[in-house]
C-alpha positions in Angstrom: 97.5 278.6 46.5 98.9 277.2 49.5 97.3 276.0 52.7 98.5 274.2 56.0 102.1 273.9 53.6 100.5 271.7 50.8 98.9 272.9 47.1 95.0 273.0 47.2 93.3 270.5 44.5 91.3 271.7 41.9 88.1 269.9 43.3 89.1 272.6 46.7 89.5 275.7 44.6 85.7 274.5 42.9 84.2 274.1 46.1 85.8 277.3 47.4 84.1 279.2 44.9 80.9 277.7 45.1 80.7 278.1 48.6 81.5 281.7 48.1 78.8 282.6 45.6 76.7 280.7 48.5 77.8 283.0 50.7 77.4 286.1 48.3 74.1 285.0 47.6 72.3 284.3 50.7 73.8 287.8 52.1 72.0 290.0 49.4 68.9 287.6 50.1 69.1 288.9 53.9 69.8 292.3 52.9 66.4 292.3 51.0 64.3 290.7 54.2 66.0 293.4 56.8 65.2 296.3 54.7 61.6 294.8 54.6 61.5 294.4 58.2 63.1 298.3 58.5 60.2 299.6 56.3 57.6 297.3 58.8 59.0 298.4 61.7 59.1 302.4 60.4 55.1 301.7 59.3 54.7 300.1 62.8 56.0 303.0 65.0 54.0 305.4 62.6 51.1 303.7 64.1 51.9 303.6 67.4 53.0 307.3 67.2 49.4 308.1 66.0 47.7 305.7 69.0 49.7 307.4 71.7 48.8 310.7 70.2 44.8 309.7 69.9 45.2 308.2 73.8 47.3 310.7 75.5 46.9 313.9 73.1 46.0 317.4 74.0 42.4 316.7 73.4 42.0 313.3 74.3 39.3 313.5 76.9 37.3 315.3 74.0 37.9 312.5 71.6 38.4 308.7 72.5 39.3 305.7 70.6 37.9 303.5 72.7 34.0 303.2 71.8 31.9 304.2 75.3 30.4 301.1 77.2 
């Protein structure tokens, strides 16, 4: 291989490839923590969904959340 017109050293091509498995690596580590943080944020809005619907339902002046003072 050839870069900037002169050969690359074998020390280069080592260091090439382990900074690629680096790179490799730490990409399926984030793939793992944003599907955790997709799964939170889906459980998150699931509960939201349900506190809007206990708040502001059809019924909600028949049944509150919110314990009476």
């Amino acid at each position: 291989m050839i870069s900037n017109g002169r050969s690359i050293t074998l020390w280069e091509r080592d260091r090439e490839r382990e900074l690629t498995a680096a790179i490799a690596l730490m990409k399926k580590e984030h793939k793992a923590e944003v599907e955790q943080l997709k799964a939170q944020n889906k459980e998150r809005n699931s509960q939201l969904s349900h506190m809007k619907h206990m708040v502001f339902g059809r019924s909600s002046e028949k049944k509150s959340c919110f314990p009476a003072v």
